[in-house]
SELO-153007 format. One record per residue (C-alpha): residue in one letter; y, x negated, z. Coordinates in steps of 0.2 Angstrom, whole numbers, plus 5000, padded with zeros to 4 digits. Layout:
AYXZ ...
***
This chain:
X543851005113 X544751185114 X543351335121 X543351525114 X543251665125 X541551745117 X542051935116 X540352065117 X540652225107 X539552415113 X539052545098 X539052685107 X538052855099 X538952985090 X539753105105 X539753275094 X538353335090 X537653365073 X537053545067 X535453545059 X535353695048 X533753785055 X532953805038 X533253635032 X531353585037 X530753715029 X531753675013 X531253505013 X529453495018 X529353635001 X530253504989 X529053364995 X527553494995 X527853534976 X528053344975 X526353304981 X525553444970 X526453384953 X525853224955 X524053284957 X524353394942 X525053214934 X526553314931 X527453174941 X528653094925 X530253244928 X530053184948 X531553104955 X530852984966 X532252904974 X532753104980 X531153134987 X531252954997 X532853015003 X532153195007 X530653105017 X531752995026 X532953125034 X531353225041 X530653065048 X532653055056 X532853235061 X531353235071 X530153325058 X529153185055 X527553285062 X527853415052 X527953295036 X526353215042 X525153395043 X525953435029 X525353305022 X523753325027 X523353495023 X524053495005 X522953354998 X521553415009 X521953574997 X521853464981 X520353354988 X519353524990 X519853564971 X519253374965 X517653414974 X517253584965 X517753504951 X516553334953 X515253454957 X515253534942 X514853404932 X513353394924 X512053244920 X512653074915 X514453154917 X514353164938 X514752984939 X516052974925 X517153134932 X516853064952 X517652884943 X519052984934 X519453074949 X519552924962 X520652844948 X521652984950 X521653024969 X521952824971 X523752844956 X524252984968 X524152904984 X524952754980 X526452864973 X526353004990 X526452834999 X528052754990 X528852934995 X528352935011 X528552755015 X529952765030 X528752885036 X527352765037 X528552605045 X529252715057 X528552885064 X526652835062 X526752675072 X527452765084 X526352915087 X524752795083 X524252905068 X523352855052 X524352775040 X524652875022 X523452765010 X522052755026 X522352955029 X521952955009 X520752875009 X519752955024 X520353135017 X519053074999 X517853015010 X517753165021 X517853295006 X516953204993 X515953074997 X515153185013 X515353355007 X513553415006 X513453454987 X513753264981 X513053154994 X511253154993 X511853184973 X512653034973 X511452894980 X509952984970 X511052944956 X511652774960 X509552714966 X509052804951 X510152674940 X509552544950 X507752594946 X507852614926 X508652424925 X507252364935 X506152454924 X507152374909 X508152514902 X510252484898 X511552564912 X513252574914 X513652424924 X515352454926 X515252624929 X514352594944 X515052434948 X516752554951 X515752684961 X515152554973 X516952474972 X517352644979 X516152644994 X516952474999 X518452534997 X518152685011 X517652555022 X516152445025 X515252555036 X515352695021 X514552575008 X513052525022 X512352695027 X512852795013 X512252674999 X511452505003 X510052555019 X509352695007 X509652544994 X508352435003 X507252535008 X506852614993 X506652414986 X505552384996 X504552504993 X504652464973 X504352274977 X502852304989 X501952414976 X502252304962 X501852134969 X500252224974 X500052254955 X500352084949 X499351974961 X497952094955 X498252044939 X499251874937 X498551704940 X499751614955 X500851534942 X501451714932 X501551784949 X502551644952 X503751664937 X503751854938 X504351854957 X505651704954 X506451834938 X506551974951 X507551864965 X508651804950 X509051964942 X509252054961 X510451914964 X511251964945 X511452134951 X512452094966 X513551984958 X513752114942 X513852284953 X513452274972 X514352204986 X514252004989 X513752045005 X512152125001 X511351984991 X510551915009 X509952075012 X509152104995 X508451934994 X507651955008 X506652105005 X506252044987 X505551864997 X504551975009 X503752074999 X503351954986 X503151794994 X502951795012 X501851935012 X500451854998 X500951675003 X499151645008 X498051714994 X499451634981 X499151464990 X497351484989 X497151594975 X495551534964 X495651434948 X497651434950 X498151394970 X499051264975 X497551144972 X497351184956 X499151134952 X499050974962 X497550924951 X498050974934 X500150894938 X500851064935 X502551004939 X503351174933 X502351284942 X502451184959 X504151174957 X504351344956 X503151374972 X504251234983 X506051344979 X505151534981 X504051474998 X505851365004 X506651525008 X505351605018 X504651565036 X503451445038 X503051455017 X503551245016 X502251215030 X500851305021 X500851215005 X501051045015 X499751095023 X498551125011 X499250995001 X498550885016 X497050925017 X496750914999 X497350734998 X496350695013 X494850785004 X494850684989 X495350524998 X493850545008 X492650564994 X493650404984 X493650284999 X491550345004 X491050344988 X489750194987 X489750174968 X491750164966 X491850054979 X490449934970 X492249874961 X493649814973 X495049784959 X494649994953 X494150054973 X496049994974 X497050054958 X496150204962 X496850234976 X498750164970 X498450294953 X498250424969 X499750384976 X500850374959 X500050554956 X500750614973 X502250524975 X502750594956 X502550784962 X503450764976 X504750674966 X504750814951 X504250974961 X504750954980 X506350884978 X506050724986 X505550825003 X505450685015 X504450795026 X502950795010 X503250615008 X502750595028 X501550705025 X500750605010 X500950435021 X499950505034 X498550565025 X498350425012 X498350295032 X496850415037 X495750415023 X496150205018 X495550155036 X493750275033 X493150105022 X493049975034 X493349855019 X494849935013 X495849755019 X494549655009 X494649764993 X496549754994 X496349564995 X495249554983 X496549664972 X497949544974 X496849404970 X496449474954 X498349524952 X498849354956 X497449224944 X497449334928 X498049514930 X499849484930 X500049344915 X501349424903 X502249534917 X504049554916 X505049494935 X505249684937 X503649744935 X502649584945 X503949674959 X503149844958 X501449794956 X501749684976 X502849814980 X501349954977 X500249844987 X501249835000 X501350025004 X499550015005 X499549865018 X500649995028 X499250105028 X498049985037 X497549975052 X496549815054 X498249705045 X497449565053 X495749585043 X496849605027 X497649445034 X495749335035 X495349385016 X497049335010 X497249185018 X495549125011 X496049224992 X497749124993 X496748954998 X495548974982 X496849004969 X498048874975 X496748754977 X496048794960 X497648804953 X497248984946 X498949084951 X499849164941 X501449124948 X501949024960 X503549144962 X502449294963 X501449224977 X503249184988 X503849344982 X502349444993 X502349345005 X504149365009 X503649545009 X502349545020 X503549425033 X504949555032 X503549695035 X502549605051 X503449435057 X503549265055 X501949225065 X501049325053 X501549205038 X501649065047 X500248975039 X500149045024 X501948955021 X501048795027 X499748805013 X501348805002 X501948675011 X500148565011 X500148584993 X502048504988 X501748375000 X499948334991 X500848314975 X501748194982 X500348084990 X499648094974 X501048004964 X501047884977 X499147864978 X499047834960 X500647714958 X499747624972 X498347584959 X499347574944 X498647384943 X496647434946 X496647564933 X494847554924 X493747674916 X493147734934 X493447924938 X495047984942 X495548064959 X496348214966 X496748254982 X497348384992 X497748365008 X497448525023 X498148545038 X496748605050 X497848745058 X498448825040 X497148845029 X495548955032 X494048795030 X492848785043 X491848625047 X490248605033 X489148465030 X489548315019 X488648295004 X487948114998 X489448104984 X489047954969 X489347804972 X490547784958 X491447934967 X491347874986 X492247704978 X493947804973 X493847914990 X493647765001 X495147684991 X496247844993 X495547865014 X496447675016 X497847735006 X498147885017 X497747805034 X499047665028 X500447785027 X500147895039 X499547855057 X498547945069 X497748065056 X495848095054 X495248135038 X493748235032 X493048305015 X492948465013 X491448434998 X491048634996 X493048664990 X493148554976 X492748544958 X492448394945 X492648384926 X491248274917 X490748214902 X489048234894 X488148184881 X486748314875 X485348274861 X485948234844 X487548134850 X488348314857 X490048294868 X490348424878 X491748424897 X490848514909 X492048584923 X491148594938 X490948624956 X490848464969 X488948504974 X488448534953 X489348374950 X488248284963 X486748364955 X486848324937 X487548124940 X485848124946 X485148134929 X486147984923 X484447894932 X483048024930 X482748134917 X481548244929 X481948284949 X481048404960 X482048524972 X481648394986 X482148254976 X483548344974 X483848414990 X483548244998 X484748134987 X486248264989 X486048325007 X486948485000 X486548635011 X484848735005 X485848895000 X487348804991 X486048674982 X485048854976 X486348944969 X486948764961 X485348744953 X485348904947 X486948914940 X486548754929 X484848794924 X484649004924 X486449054916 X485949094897 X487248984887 X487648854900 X486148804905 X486348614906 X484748584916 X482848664911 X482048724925 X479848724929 X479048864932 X480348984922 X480849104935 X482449194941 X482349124959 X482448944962 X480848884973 X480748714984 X479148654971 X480148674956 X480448524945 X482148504934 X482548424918 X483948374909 X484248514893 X484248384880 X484148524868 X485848604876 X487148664864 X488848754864 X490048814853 X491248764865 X491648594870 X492348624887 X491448734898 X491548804915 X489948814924 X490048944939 X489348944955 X488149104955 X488949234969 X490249094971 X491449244970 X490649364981 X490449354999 X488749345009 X488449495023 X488149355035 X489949295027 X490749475030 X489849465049 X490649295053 X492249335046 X492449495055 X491749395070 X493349285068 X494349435069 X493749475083 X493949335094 X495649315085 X496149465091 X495449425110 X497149305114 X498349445106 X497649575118 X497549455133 X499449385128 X500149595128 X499149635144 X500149475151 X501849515145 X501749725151 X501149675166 X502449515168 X504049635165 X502949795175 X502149695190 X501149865196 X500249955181 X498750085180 X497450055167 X497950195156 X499650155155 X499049965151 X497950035136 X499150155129 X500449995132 X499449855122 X499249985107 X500650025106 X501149845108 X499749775095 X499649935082 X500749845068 X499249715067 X497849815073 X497249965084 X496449875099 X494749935105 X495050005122 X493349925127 X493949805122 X495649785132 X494649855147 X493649675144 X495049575142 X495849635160 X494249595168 X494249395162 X496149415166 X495649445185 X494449315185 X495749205179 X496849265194 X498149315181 X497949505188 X496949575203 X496449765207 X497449865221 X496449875236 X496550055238 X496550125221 X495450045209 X496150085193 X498050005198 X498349815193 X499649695200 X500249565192 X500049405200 X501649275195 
***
C-alpha cells in the first residue's frame, strides 16, 4: 500500500497595511444612523438592506464596532423618548391602544436594526460581553416606557382597573390586554411580577376578602358555595384568556383563601345549610361542590370528615340506643344497612370515592353497632328472616348483595362469636324445619363468612349441612327397610345430629304416644343395626308432628304441630277433659314448655283446638281442658305455633351469653399459650395487648378476663411469676 507525504500550508496576514480613510466611521455610522431613524419613521421600503449589512459589517471589521454599538444606543434611546411623549399623550381608553401600536412598532424595528446589525451581534458583542441588539431593545422600552414615571403607575391602574370592571361583569378588551401583559412577559419575568402581578394580588385579595364577607352574610352555604366555585373558574378563565400561566397558582390561591379557607368553619357549620344539613337531605350537588373547593385548601378535607363523623356517630347512636326501634330486629337492622347505603352513596356521588371517607364511615358505623349489646343477635335474627321468607323471588345477583350487605355489618362487630351462637341455633331451626329459602344462599354466606374469619369458625356449621344430606339418606334406607310393614301407623322422620355441630343442649324426654314410641323404637334398631358404637337420644322440644282431626259435625282439618302439642292433644283421643296435672303428669313435658303449649292450642283466637276453664290469658296448674268440638276453620291445614316459640327468654339471652363466655375462656387460655410458647419471658401488658390483638377478629377479650386466665394457667404450671418482678411471666415448656 503506497503512503503520501501530508504537506501543511501557513495563511500568513496581509504584510502592507491598509489605509483607513479617517472619516470613513464617521460616514458610515451617518448612513446607518439615518437607517435606524427611517425605519422608526416606517420609512424603511426605499432602504437597501443588503448595503447597510455591508456598511455594518466593515465597522465591526475596522475596529468601530463600539462606536456602532453607542450609536446604537443613543439613537433609539432618542426615538424611545419620542414614543413615550407620544404614549403619554394619549388620552382615556386610547393609552392602552397607542402603548400596543407603539410596541408593535418598536418590536418591526428592532427586528429589522437587528438583521442590519447581525455580524455585529455574532461577533463584536460576544466578545466585549455586551447586550445583544434585540435584548438591548428590549431593555431600552422597558427603561423609557414601561418605568418612566408618567406611564407606570398609569399603566397598572389601568390594567387592575380592567381587571376590576370584568369582575364586576362589564365587557373589556381581552385581547388588548392580553398583548399588554404579553408585553411585560416579554421584558422579562421579573417585569411582569413587580410591575403587574404583586399589585395584581394584592389588590384581589382585597376584592375577594370584602366580598366573601358580603356573601356568607347573605348566602345560605350552598350559594356561597356556587358563588365562590364561579370566582375560582372565571379567575382561572382570565389567566388562560389574558394573564401569564404562571400566575394561575397564585391567583387561585388567594381566591381559596379568602373564600374558603378563611370561612371553612362557619360554612361547615353554618345553620339550616352546613354540612349536616346536606348529609341529611343527600344534597349530592352541593357536597360535591364542598369536597372539590375544601380539597384544595389546608386541612379543608379533614374538617368535613370530621364533622361528617361525628354526625354519623350521632345518629347511629341515637339508632342503635333507641329502645323502641330496637323492639324489631329485622328494622333495628335494615336501619342501619339504609344508613350505610345513604353514606356509601355520598361518598360515592360527592367525594369521589375518597378512601379516606370511606375509613372514616367504617370506623364510625363499628363504634356505634357495638353500643347495642344485641346488635350480633339482631343481625342473626335479620338473616334468619332474609333466609325463611324474605329473599323468595330474588334474582342470584341481588340474594348476593343482600349476604354481601350483611357481611359488612359482621365486620363491624365486635363480639363475631355472639353473632356466631345466634346463627348457629337460626341456621339449625330453619334447616330443621326445612323453612330456608335456599339452600345455595345458605352455602353462599357461609363461604363468606369462612373467607372473612376461618375455617374453624364454620366448621360446624358445614357439619349441619353435612347431618342433614347424610339424614336423607338413612331415611331412604329406614323406610326401604320397612317397605313390608307399611300399615296405617304414623310415619317417621328423622334427622340425625351430631352432638359437637348443632347448638342442642340436653332436655328432658317427654312421655311420646304409644303409637309413636312403636315407629321410634323400630328406627333406634334400625340405626344401631347400621352403625355401631353410637348413642341415640331425642331431642322431643325440636321436632314437629302433622295430625289429623276430626272436629264436631264430621270437620277434617291437618294440624301441623309442635312435638310437646302433638303429645297434648293425642291425649284427647281417650278423654274429652284433662286437668293441667293430668296433663302435666301424662306428658312429663317441662312446666314452662307444657304452658306455652296449652296456651297456644287453647288461647290463639282461630286455632283454638282445645277450650280452656276458667277463661283466662294465663294458663294456671287448676285449670281443666277440653277438646273444642265446636272448632272450625276456613282452612283445612293449619299451623298452630308455640306462643314466644320465636323469641328468646332473658334467662335464655343470660345462658347464651354465659356459653359465650366460657367458650371464649379456651381461646384466651390457647393465645396466652402460644405468645408465651414462641415469647418464653413476657410482661403482663404486653400479654394483654398480645391476646387482643391476637383474638380481636372473633372478639375484644376482657382484660379481667385474660388477667384470670393467666392465674389458672399458673395454677396448671403452664406459666409461673418471675421471682423478682411480679408482673413478668415465663413460660414453663
Amino acid at each position: 500500500m503506497s503512503t503520501q507525504k501530508r504537506r501543511n500550508f501557513q495563511i500568513e496576514a496581509f504584510k502592507h497595511r491598509v489605509v483607513v480613510d479617517p472619516k470613513y466611521a464617521e460616514k458610515t455610522w451617518n448612513i446607518l444612523e439615518h437607517a435606524i431613524h427611517e425605519i422608526y419613521n416606517h420609512n424603511a421600503s426605499g432602504l437597501s438592506f443588503e448595503e447597510l449589512y455591508r456598511n455594518a459589517y466593515n465597522m465591526v471589521l475596522h475596529k468601530f464596532g463600539e462606536k456602532l454599538y453607542s450609536g446604537l444606543v443613543t439613537t433609539m434611546t432618542m426615538h424611545l423618548r419620542e414614543i413615550s411623549k407620544s404614549i403619554e399623550d394619549a388620552q382615556g381608553g386610547s393609552f392602552l391602544e397607542e402603548l400596543n401600536r407603539k410596541w408593535a412598532d418598536h418590536n418591526k424595528a428592532l427586528q429589522m436594526i437587528r438583521d442590519i446589525l447581525m455580524y455585529m451581534d455574532r461577533t463584536f458583542i460576544p466578545s466585549t460581553h455586551k447586550t445583544p441588539v434585540h435584548a438591548l431593545g428590549l431593555n431600552l422600552w422597558r427603561d423609557n416606557i414601561i418605568h418612566s414615571s408618567n406611564i407606570q403607575t398609569r399603566l397598572l391602574n389601568t390594567l387592575l382597573d380592567l381587571v376590576q370592571e370584568e369582575r364586576t361583569g362589564e365587557i373589556i378588551d381581552r385581547w388588548l390586554v392580553r398583548n399588554v401583559i404579553m408585553m411585560l412577559m416579554d421584558l422579562g419575568s421579573a417585569v411582569y411580577q413587580e410591575d403587574f402581578e404583586k399589585h395584581f394580588l394584592n389588590v384581589s385579595a382585597n376584592f375577594y376578602s370584602v366580598e366573601s364577607q358580603q356573601f356568607i352574610e347573605c348566602c345560605d352555604c350552598g350559594d356561597y358555595l356556587k358563588k365562590a366555585e364561579r370566582r375560582l373558574n372565571e379567575e382561572m378563565e382570565r389567566v388562560s384568556q389574558y394573564l401569564d400561566p404562571s400566575s394561575e397558582a397564585k391567583i387561585t390561591n388567594v381566591v381559596e383563601k379568602e373564600m374558603i379557607a378563611n370561612h371553612m368553619h362557619r360554612l361547615v357549620h353554618m345553620e339550616n345549610s352546613g354540612l349536616v344539613n346536606m348529609l341529611v337531605d343527600d344534597k349530592y350537588e352541593d357536597l360535591g361542590r364542598m369536597y372539590s373547593l375544601f380539597r384544595r385548601v389546608p386541612d379543608g378535607l379533614s374538617l368535613i370528615r370530621d364533622v361528617m363523623t361525628s354526625h354519623i356517630r350521632d345518629t347511629g347512636r341515637q339508632l342503635v340506643t333507641d329502645p323502641e326501634k330496637a323492639r324489631n330486629p329485622v328494622d333495628f337492622v335494615q336501619r342501619l344497612l339504609d344508613e350505610k347505603d345513604k353514606h356509601d352513596k355520598i361518598i360515592s356521588m360527592a367525594f369521589n370515592n375518597d378512601k379516606t371517607f370511606q375509613n372514616a364511615l367504617n370506623s364510625s358505623f363499628e363504634y356505634f353497632i357495638n353500643l347495642n349489646p344485641r346488635s350480633p343477635e339482631f343481625i342473626s335474627l335479620f338473616v334468619d328472616e332474609k333466609l325463611r321468607k324474605g329473599l323468595k323471588g330474588y334474582s342470584e345477583e341481588d340474594v348476593e348483595v343482600v349476604l354481601d350487605k350483611v357481611m359488612m355489618l359482621f365486620r363491624y362487630l365486635q363480639e363475631k362469636d355472639v353473632f356466631e351462637k345466634y346463627y348457629k341455633q337460626h341456621l339449625a331451626k330453619r334447616l330443621l324445619s326445612g323453612k330456608t329459602v335456599s339452600d345455595d344462599a345458605e352455602r353462599s354466606l357461609i363461604v363468606k363468612l369462612k373467607t372473612e374469619c376461618g375455617y374453624q369458625f364454620t366448621s360446624k356449621l358445614e357439619g349441619m349441612f353435612t347431618d342433614m344430606k347424610t339424614s336423607q339418606d338413612t331415611m331412604q334406607g329406614f323406610h326401604a327397610s320397612q317397605a313390608t310393614n307399611l300399615g296405617d301407623g304414623p310415619t317417621l322422620v328423622v334427622q340425625v345430629l351430631t352432638t359437637g355441630s348443632w347448638p342442642t343442649q340436653p332436655s328432658p324426654a317427654c312421655n311420646l304416644p304409644a303409637e309413636i314410641l312403636g315407629v321410634c323404637e323400630k328406627f333406634r334398631m334400625y340405626y344401631l343395626g347400621t352403625h355401631t358404637g353410637r348413642r341415640l337420644s331425642w331431642q322431643t322440644n325440636m321436632g314437629t308432628a302433622d295430625l289429623k282431626a276430626t272436629f264436631g259435625k264430621g270437620q277434617k282439618h291437618e294440624l301441623n304441630v309442635s312435638t310437646y302439642q302433638m303429645c297434648i292433644l293425642m291425649l284427647f283421643n281417650n278423654a274429652d277433659r284433662l286437668s293441667y296435672k293430668e296433663i302435666e303428669q301424662a306428658t312429663e313435658i317441662p312446666a314452662s314448655d307444657l304452658k306455652r303449649s296449652l296456651q297456644s292450642l287453647a288461647l290463639i283466637k282461630g286455632k283454638n283446638v282445645l277450650r280452656k276453664e276458667p277463661m283466662s290469658k294465663d294458663i294456671g296448674e287448676d285449670d281443666a281442658f277440653f277438646f273444642n268440638d265446636k272448632f272450625t276453620s276456613k282452612f283445612i291445614k293449619l299451623k298452630i305455633n308455640t306462643v314466644n316459640a320465636q323469641k328468646e327468654s332473658e334467662p335464655e339471652k343470660q345462658e347464651t351469653r354465659q356459653r359465650v363466655e366460657e367458650d371464649r375462656k379456651p381461646q384466651v387460655e390457647a393465645a396466652i399459650v402460644r405468645i408465651m410458647k414462641s415469647r418464653r419471658v413476657l410482661d403482663h401488658n404486653n400479654i394483654v395487648a398480645e391476646v387482643t390483638k391476637q383474638l380481636q377478629s372473633r372478639f375484644l377479650p376482657n382484660p379481667v378476663v385474660i388477667k384470670k386466665r393467666i392465674e389458672s394457667l399458673i395454677e396448671r404450671e403452664f406459666l409461673e411469676r418471675d421471682k423478682v418482678d411480679r408482673k413478668l411471666y415465663r413460660y414453663l415448656a
